[in-house]
N, C-alpha and C positions, 0 to 999 in steps of 0.2 A: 397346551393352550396357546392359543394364537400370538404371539407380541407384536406389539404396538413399533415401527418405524418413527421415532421422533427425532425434529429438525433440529439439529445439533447447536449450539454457540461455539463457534470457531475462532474467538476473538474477544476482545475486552470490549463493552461496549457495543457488539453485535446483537441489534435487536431481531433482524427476519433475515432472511435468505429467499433468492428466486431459484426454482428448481427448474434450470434450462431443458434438459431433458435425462430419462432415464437410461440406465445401460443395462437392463433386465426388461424384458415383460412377464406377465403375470403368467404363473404358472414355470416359471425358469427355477432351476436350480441355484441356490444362493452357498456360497461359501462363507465365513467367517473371516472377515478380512479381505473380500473382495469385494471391490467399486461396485456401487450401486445405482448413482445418481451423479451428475452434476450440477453445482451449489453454485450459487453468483452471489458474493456479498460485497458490502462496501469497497472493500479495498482488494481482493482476490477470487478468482474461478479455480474450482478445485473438484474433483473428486471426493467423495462421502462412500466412507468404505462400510460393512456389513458389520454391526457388533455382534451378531449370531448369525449361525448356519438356518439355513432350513428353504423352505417352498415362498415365491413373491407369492402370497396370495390374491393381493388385493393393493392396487395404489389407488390412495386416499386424495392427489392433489400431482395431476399428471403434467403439471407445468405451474411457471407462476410464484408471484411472490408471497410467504408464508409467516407468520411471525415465529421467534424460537421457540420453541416447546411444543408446537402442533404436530397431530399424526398425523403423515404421511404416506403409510403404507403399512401392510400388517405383513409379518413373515409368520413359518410357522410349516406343520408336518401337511403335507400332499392329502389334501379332502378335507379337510381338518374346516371347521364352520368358521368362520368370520364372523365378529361379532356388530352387533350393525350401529357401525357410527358415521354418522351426516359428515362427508365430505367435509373439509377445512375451505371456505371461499378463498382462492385467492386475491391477495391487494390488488384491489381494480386500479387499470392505468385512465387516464384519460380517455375517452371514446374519440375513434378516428373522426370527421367529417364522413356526412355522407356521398358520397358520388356525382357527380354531376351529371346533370342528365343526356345522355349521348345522342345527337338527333339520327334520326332513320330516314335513308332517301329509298326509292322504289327499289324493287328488289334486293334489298338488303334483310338479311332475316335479322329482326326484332331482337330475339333469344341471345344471338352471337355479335354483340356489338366488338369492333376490330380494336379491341386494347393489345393485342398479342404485338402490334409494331409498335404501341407506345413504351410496350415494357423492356429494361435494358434485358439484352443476350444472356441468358446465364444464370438470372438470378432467383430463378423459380424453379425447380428439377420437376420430372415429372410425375410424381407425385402431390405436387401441388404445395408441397413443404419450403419453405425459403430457408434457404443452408447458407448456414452464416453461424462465424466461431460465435464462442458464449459471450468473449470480447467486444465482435464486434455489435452483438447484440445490447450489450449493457451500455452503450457507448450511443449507438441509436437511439433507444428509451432514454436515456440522460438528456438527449439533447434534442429531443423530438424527431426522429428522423426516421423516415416511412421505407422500413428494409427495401419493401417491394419496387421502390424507385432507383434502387440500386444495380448498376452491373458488378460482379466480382472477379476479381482477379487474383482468387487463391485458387489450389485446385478442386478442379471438374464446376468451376465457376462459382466456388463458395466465397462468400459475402467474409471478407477479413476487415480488423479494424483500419488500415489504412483507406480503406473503400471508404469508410464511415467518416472517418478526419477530413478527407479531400470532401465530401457532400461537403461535410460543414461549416468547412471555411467559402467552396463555392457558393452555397445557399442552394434553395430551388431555382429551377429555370426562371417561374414568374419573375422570382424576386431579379435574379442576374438582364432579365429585362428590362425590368423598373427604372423610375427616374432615378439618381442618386440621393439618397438622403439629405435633407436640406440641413445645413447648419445647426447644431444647438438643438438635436434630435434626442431623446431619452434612448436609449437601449437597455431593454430589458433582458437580463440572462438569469435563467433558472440555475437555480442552487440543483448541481449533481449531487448524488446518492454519497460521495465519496467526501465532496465539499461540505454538507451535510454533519456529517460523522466529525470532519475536520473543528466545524463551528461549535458542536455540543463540547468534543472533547477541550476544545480551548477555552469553553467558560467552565469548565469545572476546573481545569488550570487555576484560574485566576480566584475562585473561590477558596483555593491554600495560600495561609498565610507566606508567602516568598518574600526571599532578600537577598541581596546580589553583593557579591562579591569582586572586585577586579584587580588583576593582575596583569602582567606586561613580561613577557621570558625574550633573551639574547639567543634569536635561534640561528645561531654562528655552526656548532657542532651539530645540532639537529642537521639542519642543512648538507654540512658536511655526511654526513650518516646517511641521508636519505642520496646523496650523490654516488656514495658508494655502492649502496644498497640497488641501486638501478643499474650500474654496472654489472655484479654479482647476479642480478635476477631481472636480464631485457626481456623478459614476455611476461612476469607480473609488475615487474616497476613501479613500485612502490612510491604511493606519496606523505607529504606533510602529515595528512589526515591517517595514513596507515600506522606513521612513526607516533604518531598524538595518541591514537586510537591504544598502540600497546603501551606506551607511556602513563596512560589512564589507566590501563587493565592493573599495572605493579602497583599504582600508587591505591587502589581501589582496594588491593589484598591488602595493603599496610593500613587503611583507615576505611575498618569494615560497615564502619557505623554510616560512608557515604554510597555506601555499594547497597543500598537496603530499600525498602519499600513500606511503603506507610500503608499499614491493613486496618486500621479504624479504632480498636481495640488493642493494638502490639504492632509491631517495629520488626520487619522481618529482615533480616541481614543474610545473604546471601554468600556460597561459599565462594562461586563463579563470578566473575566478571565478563557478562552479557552486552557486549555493549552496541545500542543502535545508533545508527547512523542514520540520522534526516536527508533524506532523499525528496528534491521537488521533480516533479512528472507534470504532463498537461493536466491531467482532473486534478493533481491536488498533491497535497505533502505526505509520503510515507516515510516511516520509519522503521524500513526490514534490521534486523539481529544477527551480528556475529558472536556466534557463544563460544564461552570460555576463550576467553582473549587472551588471559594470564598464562595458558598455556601453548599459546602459536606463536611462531614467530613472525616478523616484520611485513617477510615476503608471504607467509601462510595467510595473513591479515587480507593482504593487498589484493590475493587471489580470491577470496571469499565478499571482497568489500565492491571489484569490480565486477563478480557473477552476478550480486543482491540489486546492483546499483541498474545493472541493465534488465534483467528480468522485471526491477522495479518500473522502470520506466517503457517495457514492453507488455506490461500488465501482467506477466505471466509469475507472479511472487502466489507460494502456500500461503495457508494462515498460519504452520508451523515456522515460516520466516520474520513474523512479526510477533513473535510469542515468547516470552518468557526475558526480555528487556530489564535490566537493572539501573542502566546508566546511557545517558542520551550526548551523543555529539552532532553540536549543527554548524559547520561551517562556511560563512560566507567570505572568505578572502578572496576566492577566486574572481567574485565582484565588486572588488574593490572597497568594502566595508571596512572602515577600520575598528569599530566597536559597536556591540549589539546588546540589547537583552533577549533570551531564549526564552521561549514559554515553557516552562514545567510540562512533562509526560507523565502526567498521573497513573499509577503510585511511586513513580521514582522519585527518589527523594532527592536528584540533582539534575540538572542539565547544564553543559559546558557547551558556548559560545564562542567560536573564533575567528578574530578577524583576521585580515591581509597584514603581510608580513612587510614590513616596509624599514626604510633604511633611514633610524634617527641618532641623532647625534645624543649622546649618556656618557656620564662622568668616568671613568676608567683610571684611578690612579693619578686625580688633582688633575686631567685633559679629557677636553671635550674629542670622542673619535664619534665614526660614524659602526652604527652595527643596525642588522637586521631585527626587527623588534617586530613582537607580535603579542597583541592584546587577548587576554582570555577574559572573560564573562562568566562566573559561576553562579545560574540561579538554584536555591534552594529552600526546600520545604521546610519551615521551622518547627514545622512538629515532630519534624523527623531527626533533622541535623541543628544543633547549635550555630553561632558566629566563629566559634573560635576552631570548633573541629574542620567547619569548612574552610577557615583559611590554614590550618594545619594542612589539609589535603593539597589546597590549589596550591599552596607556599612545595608541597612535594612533587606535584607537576612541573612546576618553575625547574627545580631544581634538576630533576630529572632531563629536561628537555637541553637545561644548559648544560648540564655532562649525563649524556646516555649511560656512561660507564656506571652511573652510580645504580643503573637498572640490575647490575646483574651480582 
């Protein structure tokens, strides 16, 4: 019997997906674990692999945005009947403006009005298809931008998202013609797909009871440690956040109960310490995953945390890099922040906050000296973590940070 192709949830919180285009046509041979399609969703374009072998017989939604759980496409044995099910509509977008009307002078044929010079070089192949990454695709639709008005300069003239960035900050010619905006003008910016995601997941944040915690660490030997650590390892170079990052991971295996997630019913404690790192990009905030922290070391951290960090902000992150997150780090020191509150990543039951490291003067033995200080922010879920466990844990961060030694 025929099976049903359904549009997967790739993600927490993933409600549709747009299927840019397929990598099969119908009547192809399908393997079990080979690409089928690709998937545009909130935060990543990816590949959607085959859960069964067998014949494409039939796609059900040859493009376009989908909600999860709809059939897509039916696989199944070579002749074999399809059973007949109505097409899934996809998410209609906005309808373009009509055209304007192009005037005709004497022998000019009617039928072939001359847009072929107004269209850029490139951006139309001959097929009449506009070839443009899936990237720069969902970046257009986000921001209203008419591919077709695009020249590109990826190859064989494919529409890449930097094509799509520069439109956007240029505007249209109209507009780049126009008066200048007069003073005291509103500007309206549409919420992207990603910003979107960004908004629901930060009210259901705020809907757990949370309660913050603060501490303040001497990062004298951190510092020392991460100066050494760049020495020993110049092409991953290791920062503050690397040395934090496995400093979290130890202290997370010694207090399992803050390495855990709130599942509604039970308290899931976790063996691994997963820990994501808050990444800001133009569309919005992700939070890609380095798994099992507890068992890499500083420089393995640093190599993993600068792959995520650039893929994140090149669009090109799986959903398997944003999945399976225990424990959240978001640090703003590099902008000068000296203390924050972090919003909870629901169902983690913590997020840690850090600010800039700065040089204050602290008691040392009845004298005032000067040391490097750096504020932490522990927000957490209290249905998950008590007061007292969580300042257990941050009191073992401190301690940790002020002699690494005691990590090992």
């Amino acid at each position: 019997m025929a099976e049903q192709v359904i549009l997967p949830r790739l993600g927490q919180g993933m409600e549709s997906g747009t299927i840019v285009r397929w990598l099969k046509s119908e009547g192809d041979e399908v393997a079990k674990g080979e690409p089928l399609y690709e998937l545009d969703t909130d935060k990543v374009t990816q590949e959607v692999e085959a859960d069964v072998g067998g014949v494409l017989l039939r796609i059900l939604v040859p493009e376009g945005e989908v909600p999860v759980g709809t059939p897509v496409a039916f696989l199944g044995e070579a002749g074999e009947d399809v059973p007949e099910v109505e097409a899934a509509p996809a998410v209609e977008e906005p309808a373009e403006p009509a055209p304007e009307p192009v005037a005709v002078s004497a022998g000019t044929d009617p039928e072939q009005p001359s847009r072929d010079a107004e269209r850029p070089e490139g951006s139309v192949p001959t097929d009449g298809r506009i070839k443009a990454s899936p990237l720069a695709r969902r970046i257009a639709r986000e921001r209203g931008i008419d591919l077709a008005a695009l020249s590109g300069t990826g190859p064989e003239g494919r529409i890449v998202a930097e094509d799509v960035e520069r439109a956007a900050v240029a505007g249209p010619p109209a507009a780049r013609a126009a008066a200048p905006v007069r003073a005291g003008a509103v500007e309206r910016v549409e919420l992207t797909s990603l910003r979107r995601t960004v908004a629901r997941r930060m009210t259901e944040a705020w809907a757990a009871p949370a309660f913050q915690i603060v501490m303040s660490a001497d990062m004298t030997r951190a510092q020392g440690l991460r100066a050494r650590l760049v020495e020993r390892h110049p092409d991953e170079r290791p920062t503050v956040t690397d040395v934090l990052t496995k400093v979290c991971a130890i202290a997370l295996m010694r207090h399992r109960e803050v390495n855990a997630l709130y599942a509604g019913d039970a308290i899931e404690l976790h063996p691994a310490a997963n820990v994501g790192i808050a990444v800001a990009t133009e569309r919005g905030l992700i939070v890609p995953v380095i798994q099992g922290c507890e068992g890499l070391t500083v420089a393995q951290i640093a190599s993993a945390r600068a792959d995520l960090v650039k893929r994140a902000r090149d669009g090109k992150l799986q959903a398997a890099d944003l999945e399976g997150g225990t424990f959240t780090i978001s640090n703003l020191g590099m902008y000068g922040v000296e203390q924050f509150v972090a919003v909870l990543n629901p169902p983690q039951a913590a997020i840690l906050a850090v600010g800039a490291i700065e040089e204050r003067a602290v008691a040392r033995e009845g004298e005032l000296v000067a040391r490097p200080m750096m504020t932490m922010t522990l927000t957490c879920d209290h249905r998950t973590i008590d007061g007292a466990t969580a300042a257990d844990f941050l009191r073992t961060v401190k301690e940790f940070l002020e002699e690494p030694g005691l990590t090992l």
